[in-house]
C-alpha positions, -999 to +999 in steps of 0.1 A: +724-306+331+756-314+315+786-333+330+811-320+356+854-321+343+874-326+370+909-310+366+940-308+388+910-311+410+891-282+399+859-289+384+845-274+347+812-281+330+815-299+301+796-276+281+796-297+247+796-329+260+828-344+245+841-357+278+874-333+278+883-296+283+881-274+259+896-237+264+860-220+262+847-242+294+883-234+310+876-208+336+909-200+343+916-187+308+907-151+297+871-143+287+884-130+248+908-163+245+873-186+257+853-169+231+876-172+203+875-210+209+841-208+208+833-187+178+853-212+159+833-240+168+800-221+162+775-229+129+768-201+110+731-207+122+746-203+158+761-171+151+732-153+133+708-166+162+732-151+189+731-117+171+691-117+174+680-105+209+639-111+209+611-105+238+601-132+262+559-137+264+555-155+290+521-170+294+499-153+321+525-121+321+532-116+357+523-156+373+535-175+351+572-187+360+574-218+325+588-205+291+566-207+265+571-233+234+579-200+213+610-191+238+618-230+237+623-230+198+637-199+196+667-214+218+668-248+207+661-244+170+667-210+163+695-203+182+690-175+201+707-165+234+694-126+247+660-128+254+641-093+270+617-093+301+583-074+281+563-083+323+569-074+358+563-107+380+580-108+413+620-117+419+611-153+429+587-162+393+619-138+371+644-161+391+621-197+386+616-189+351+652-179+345+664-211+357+643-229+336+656-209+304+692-218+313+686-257+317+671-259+278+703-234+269+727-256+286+710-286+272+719-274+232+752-285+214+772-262+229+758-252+263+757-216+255+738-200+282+711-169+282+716-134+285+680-120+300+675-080+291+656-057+304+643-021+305+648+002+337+626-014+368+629+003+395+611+035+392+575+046+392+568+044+354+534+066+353+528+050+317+536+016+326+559+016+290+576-012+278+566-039+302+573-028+333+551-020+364+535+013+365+534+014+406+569+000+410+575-024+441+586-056+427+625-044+436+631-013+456+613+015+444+633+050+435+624+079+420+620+087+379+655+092+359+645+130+366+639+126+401+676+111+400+690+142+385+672+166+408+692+150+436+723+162+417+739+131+437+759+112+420+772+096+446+738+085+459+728+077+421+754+049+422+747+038+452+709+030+433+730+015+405+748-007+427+713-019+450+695-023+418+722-046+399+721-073+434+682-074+423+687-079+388+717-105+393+697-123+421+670-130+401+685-141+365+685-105+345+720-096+332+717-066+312+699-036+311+685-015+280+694+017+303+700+042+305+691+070+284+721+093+283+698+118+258+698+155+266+666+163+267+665+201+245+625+196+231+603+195+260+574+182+237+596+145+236+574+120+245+605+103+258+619+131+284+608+114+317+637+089+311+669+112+306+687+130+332+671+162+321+686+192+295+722+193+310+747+176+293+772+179+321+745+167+346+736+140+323+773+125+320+774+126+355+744+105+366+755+084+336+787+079+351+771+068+383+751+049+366+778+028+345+797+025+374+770+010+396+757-012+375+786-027+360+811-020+386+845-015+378+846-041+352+822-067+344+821-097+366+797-121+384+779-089+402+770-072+371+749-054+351+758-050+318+742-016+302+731-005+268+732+030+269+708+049+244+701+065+222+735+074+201+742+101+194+710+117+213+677+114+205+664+143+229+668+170+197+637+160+185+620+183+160+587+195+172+591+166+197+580+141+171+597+107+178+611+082+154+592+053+162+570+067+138+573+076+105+570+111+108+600+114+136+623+100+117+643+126+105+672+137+131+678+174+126+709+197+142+698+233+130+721+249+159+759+250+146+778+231+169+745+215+190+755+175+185+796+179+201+782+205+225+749+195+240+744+160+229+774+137+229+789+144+263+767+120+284+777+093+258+816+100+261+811+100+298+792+063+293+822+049+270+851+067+297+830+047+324+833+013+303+796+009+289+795-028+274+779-016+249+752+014+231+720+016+215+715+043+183+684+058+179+659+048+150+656+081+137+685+093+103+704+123+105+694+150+073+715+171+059+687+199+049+681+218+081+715+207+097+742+233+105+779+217+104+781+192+135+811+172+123+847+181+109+852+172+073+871+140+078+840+124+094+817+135+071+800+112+045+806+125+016+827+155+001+798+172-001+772+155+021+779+157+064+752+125+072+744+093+047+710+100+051+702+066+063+690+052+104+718+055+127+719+017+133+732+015+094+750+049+094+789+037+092+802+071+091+787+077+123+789+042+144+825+036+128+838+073+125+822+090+153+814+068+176+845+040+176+879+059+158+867+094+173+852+091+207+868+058+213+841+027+219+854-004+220+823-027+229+794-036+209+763-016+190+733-034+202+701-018+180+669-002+192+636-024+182+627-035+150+648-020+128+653-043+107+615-049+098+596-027+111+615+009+112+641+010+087+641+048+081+667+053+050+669+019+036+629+010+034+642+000-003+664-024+007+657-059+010+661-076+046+689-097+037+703-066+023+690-043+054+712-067+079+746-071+057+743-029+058+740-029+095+764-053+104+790-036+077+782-001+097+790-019+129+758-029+142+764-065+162+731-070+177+696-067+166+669-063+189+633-073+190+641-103+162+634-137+163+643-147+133+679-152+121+669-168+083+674-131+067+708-128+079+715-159+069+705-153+038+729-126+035+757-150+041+743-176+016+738-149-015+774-132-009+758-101+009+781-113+036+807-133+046+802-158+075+838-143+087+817-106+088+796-121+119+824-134+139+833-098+156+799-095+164+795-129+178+829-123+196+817-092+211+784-108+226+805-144+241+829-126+258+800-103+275+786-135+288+822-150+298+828-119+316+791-122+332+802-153+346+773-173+328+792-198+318+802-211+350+770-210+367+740-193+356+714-205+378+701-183+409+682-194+440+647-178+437+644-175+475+672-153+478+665-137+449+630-127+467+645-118+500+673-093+482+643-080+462+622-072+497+648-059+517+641-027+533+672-013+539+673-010+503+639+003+501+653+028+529+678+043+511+656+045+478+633+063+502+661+092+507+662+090+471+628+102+467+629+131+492+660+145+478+643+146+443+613+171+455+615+205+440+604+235+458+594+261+435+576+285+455+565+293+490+543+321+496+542+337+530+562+303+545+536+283+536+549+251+540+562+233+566+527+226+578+543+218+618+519+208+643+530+237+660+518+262+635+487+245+627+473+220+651+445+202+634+454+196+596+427+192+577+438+182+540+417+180+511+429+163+484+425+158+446+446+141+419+446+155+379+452+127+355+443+123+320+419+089+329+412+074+361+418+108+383+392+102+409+407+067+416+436+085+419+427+113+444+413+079+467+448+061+461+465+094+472+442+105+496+444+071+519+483+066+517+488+101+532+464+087+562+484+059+563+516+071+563+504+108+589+479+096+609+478+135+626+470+148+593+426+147+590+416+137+549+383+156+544+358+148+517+352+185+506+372+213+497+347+235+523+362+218+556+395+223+546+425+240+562+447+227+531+445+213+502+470+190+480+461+196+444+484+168+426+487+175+391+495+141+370+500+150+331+516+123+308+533+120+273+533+087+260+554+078+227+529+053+217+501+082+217+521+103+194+496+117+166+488+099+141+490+126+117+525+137+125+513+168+145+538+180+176+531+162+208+516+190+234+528+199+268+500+224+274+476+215+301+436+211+300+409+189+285+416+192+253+452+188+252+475+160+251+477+157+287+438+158+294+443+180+326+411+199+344+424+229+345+392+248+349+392+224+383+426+233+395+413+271+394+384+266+411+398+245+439+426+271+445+399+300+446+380+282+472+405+267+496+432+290+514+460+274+517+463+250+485+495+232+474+503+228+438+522+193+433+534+185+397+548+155+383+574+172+356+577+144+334+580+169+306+584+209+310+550+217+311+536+244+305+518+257+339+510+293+336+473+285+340+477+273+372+503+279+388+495+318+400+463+307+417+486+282+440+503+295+474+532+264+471+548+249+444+563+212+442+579+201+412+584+161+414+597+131+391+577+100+396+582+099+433+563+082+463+538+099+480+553+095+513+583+116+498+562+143+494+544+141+529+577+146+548+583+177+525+549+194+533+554+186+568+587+197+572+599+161+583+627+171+548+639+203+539+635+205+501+675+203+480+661+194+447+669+214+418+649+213+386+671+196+356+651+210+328+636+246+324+598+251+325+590+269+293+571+307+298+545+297+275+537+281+243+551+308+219+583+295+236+580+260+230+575+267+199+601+289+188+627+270+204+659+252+191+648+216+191+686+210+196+693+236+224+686+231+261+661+253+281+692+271+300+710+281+267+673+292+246+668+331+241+659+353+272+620+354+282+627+313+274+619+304+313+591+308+331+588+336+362+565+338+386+550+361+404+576+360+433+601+368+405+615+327+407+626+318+372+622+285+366+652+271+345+677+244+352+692+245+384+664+264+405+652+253+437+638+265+467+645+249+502+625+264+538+635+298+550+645+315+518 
């Protein structure tokens, strides 16, 4: 570790090793004036490695707490500073290994230290998606982004934001790739489980909360810095295709008026909160197929609306729209890869060239890059001028002065560990989850099930995944005993007095066809989501009282089994126990759906990729056969 300054009797690191102050280790002076010094003392090599943000593989995933001799290099020789978390080890191995990082960063010519990134942890992630835990429980465990927006409490929201960013802080993470403030107006989007749901109102709400949260009212030692995504709003996906593939790329607006309307409030609402700084989406805006989203003074061209290029090089867009017009002043941090492996628009363009386009549009970070040599290439051939990556550069030091990294970036993994476990937090996460749960419908006052209506419960129970689903119904089956000892688990539908049918589909991004073809949010064998339906019906004609429990991920489409149930539970990713205290009345449902459930798949696929649910053509929602219509904002609770 570098030497200690003593001034006036306060104490400084001396971060370069000169044996005097310099204004960027002066702690006392403002972050912008500290990175300013700094900057000018930077190589170009230093600057184009600090604009590269690249995952950390550590060996052994989840036990291993040593960086590897790739993450060494790539901050010793390469320079680079924001590194993101791809496993899901406990608080104490994150905070071990984080410490470990920081003493080789602190060790380089100019001490800068490391910024460590990661996707949203604290929710059950069915998929398991970029890195992170599928079951959760490595920090408090809340509810899916849905579930969040089915509370329609913000308040409660940022209390999540503000447990969640003590866990991140405590054990070395400092920013967040979260989270997604897309509206989500396709229900076949592999990607819908993580917005806020089809409201934009809604949306900029729980982003709000979340901003606030996390971040606090400006950024400071307690932090989380966030990267909301995807600008300008990546849930009007055509057919649901996504643009991590080829055949998503194209962003379409065919509804005149959709992008101001539906899609860019939850991002003003981030920017009004003080987001540090956005993600675009991969995907390039097309003119054919468009109505007019923008006035004419932001458009491209007199005669073209969109430069029909990704939004991470789209100046029109990141300069016009999203700094002079709705008023951002942090930084553009890309989405992965764009620069060599999804460069919709400008696949003819060298990388050199790819880079001085992006940072000229106003791009200042690239993500998922380990390698700065094509940007500096830029610089070297004229494609840039080393001056171009200073505001960049600027942008990302005083993020980390404001972080308080500088000062001290080392955490104590034992605390880290004890913040991570504590159950108070888990407690409140656990209100979370029952304030989430949906009642749809409740034939004859079905549910509560009270031990004074029925005094021996006998529950049967079955889970419907696309793999794994009798493992599943075990998994469920034995926490319910756990948690309600009174209720009896029986091994046949035959000896029950209920049965819990809990219905599992999944739409991952990374399963999108092959061929192009829409993404499916049909249920049964052969569909995307691989769901016994023939099962569901049978169980339902053979036990009285059955349950219907859906995980609504997407808006699926659940006329074929949802007449044969006598209760309906709509969830988002939330723990079992949640929906035990429903059923037994130990929690009055509140939660209101925040995307509409399509009536069938004539619907889905007539619909205005860019419209929410609530605002499609009438007949759009699905009614049952109680006369419930299923669109945003419906819920049931017990006694009406």
């Amino acid at each position: 570790m570098k030497d200690i300054i003593e001034v006036e009797g306060k104490r400084f690191r001396d971060l370069n090793g000169n044996g005097r102050l310099d204004p960027y280790e002066n702690w006392h002076l403002p972050a912008k004036v500290r990175a300013a010094d700094l900057v000018r003392r930077m190589t170009l090599e230093e600057k184009a490695g600090l604009m590269q943000i690249s995952s950390e593989r550590s060996r052994g995933q989840s036990s291993s707490p040593s960086p590897t001799g790739e993450a060494v290099a790539s901050i010793e020789r390469r320079h680079l500073r924001y590194l993101i978390i791809r496993d899901d080890p406990t608080a104490e191995v994150l905070a071990t290994r984080a410490n470990e990082y920081q003493e080789i960063a602190e060790g380089t010519r100019l001490g800068i230290p490391v910024v460590f990134t990661s996707n949203p942890r604290n929710h059950i992630n069915g998929e398991g998606t970029f890195g992170v835990s599928e079951a959760g429980g490595e920090f408090s465990t809340w509810p899916g982004e849905l579930g969040l927006a089915a509370t329609r409490d913000p308040a409660l929201v940022k209390e999540f934001a503000q447990v969640a960013a003590a866990e991140w802080r405590a054990s070395g993470i400092h920013k967040m790739y979260g989270y997604m403030a897309d509206t989500a107006t396709d229900p076949r989007w592999t990607r819908v489980s993580g917005t806020f749901g089809e409201h934009p109102g809604l949306a900029a709400d729980m982003t709000t909360a979340i901003v606030e949260g996390f971040q606090g009212e400006e950024l400071g030692k307690g932090s989380v810095s966030l990267t909301i995504k995807h600008f300008p709003g990546g849930g009007a996906r055509s057919g649901g295709r996504d643009p991590h593939f080829a055949w998503g790329q194209n962003q379409l607006w065919p509804t005149e008026g959709s992008l101001s309307k539906y899609h860019l409030p939850p991002f003003q609402a981030a920017i009004e909160a003080g987001t540090t700084s956005i993600m675009p989406y991969y995907s390039k805006p097309v003119n054919e197929g468009s109505a007019q989203q923008l006035p004419k003074h932001l458009w491209y061209s007199e005669d073209q609306q969109f430069e029909e290029v990704a939004f991470a090089y789209n100046k029109s867009l990141l300069q016009g729209l999203l700094r002079d017009e709705m008023g951002f002043s942090g930084y553009v941090n890309s989405d992965s890869g764009v620069i060599d492996g999804k460069p919709w628009g400008v696949e003819n363009l060298t990388e050199p060239e790819r880079y001085a386009k992006a940072v000229k549009a106003g791009t200042n970070l690239f993500s998922d890059t380990n390698e700065p040599a094509p940007l500096i290439e830029a610089v070297n051939t004229g494609l840039l001028s080393e001056s171009d990556l200073d505001p960049s550069v600027t942008f990302l030091l005083t993020e980390m002065f404001e972080l308080g990294l500088f000062e001290d970036p080392y955490v104590d993994p034992q605390r880290a560990q004890r913040i991570a476990d504590d159950p108070e937090s888990q407690a409140k996460a656990d209100k979370a989850h029952r304030k989430s749960v949906v009642l749809l419908r409740n034939d004859q006052d079905l549910l509560p099930i009270t031990d004074k209506d029925v005094t021996d419960v006998k529950l049967y129970v079955e889970a419907f995944t696309e793999e794994g689903a009798a493992k599943a119904s075990t998994a469920l089956a034995e926490r319910i005993a756990e948690y309600d000892p009174s209720i009896t688990i029986v091994d046949t539908p035959e000896e029950a007095t209920h049965a819990l049918l809990s219905v599992r589909p999944s739409l991952s991004v990374f399963e999108d066809d092959t061929r192009g073809d829409p993404p499916s949010v049909e249920l049964g064998k052969d569909s995307d989501t691989g769901i016994d339906v023939e099962r569901i019906r049978a169980l339902q004609s053979r036990v009285e009282n059955t349950i219907l429990q859906i995980n609504m991920g997407n808006p699926w489409l659940i006329n074929e089994i949802e007449p044969g149930a006598d209760a309906v539970l709509a969830t988002f990713s939330v723990k079992p126990e949640a929906i035990v205290d429903v059923l037994r009345g130990e929690y009055a449902p509140t939660g209101k759906l925040p995307l509409t459930v399509p009536a069938g798949k004539e619907a889905v696929e007539s619909n205005a990729s860019d419209v929410p649910g609530y605002a499609e053509r009438p007949g759009y929602a699905y009614v049952d056969s109680a006369g419930n219509t299923y669109e945003y904002g419906f819920g049931l609770s017990y006694g009406r």
